[in-house]
N, C-alpha and C positions, 0 to 999 in steps of 0.2 A: 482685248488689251494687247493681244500678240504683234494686229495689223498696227497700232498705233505706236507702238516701239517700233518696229522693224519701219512704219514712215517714216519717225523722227531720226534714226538712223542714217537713214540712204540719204535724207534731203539736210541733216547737217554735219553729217559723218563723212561721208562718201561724195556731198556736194552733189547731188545727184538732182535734176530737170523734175519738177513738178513732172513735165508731161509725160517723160520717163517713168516717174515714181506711179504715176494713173495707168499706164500700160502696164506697168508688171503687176499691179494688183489689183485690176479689174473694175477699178473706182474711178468716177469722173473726177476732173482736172479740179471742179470745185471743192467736190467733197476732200481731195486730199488738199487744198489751200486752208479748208475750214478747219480739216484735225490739226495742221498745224502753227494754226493761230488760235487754237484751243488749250495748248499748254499741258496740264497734267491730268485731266480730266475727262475721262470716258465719254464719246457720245451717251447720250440717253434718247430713249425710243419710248414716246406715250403709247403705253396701254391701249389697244384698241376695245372699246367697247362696243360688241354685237352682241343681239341675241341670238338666238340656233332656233330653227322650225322647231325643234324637237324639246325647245324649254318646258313647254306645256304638259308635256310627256313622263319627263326626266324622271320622276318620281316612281310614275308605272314602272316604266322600263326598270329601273334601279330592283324596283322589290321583287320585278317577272327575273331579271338576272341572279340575283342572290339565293332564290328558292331555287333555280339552275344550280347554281354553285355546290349546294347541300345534295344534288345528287351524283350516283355514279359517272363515270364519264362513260360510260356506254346509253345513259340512260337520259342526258343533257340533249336540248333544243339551241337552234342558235335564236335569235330572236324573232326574224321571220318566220318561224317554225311556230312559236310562241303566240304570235301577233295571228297567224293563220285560225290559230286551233281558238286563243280567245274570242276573234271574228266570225267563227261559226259556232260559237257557243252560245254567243248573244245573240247569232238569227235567228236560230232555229227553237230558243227559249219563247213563246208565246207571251 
């Protein structure tokens, strides 16, 4: 909200050069034409929806960090630590 005040400002306050107004705030020439034929109204930014390698995981990891949590912190793994010691437990299990 800050940048889109301080546009509308310069460019009908101060009279101030669209390309002026895109140099001192680091925004191209359009996107500052666009804020201010936009009026009072925030840009909006769609949600990106991805999913993470690690969705599949999420769960494990979640309940391997929380049994972390409950102990000392002299006594805590980070998760690679975790992931090690679970990976050589299910090798070496027959």
């Amino acid at each position: 909200m800050a940048t889109l005040s301080v546009i509308r400002r310069w460019a009908l306050r101060e009279q101030m050069s669209i390309r002026e107004i895109a140099r001192r705030t680091g925004l191209s020439r359009n996107t500052v034409k666009k804020y201010l034929r936009a009026g009072e109204e925030m840009p909006r930014y769609a949600k990106r929806e991805s999913s993470s390698k690690l969705d599949p995981y999420a769960e494990k990891l979640a309940t391997w960090l929380a049994i972390e949590a409950t102990k000392s912190r002299k006594q805590r793994r980070n998760l690679r630590q975790i992931h090690t010691k679970e990976n050589t437990k299910h090798l070496s299990t027959p």
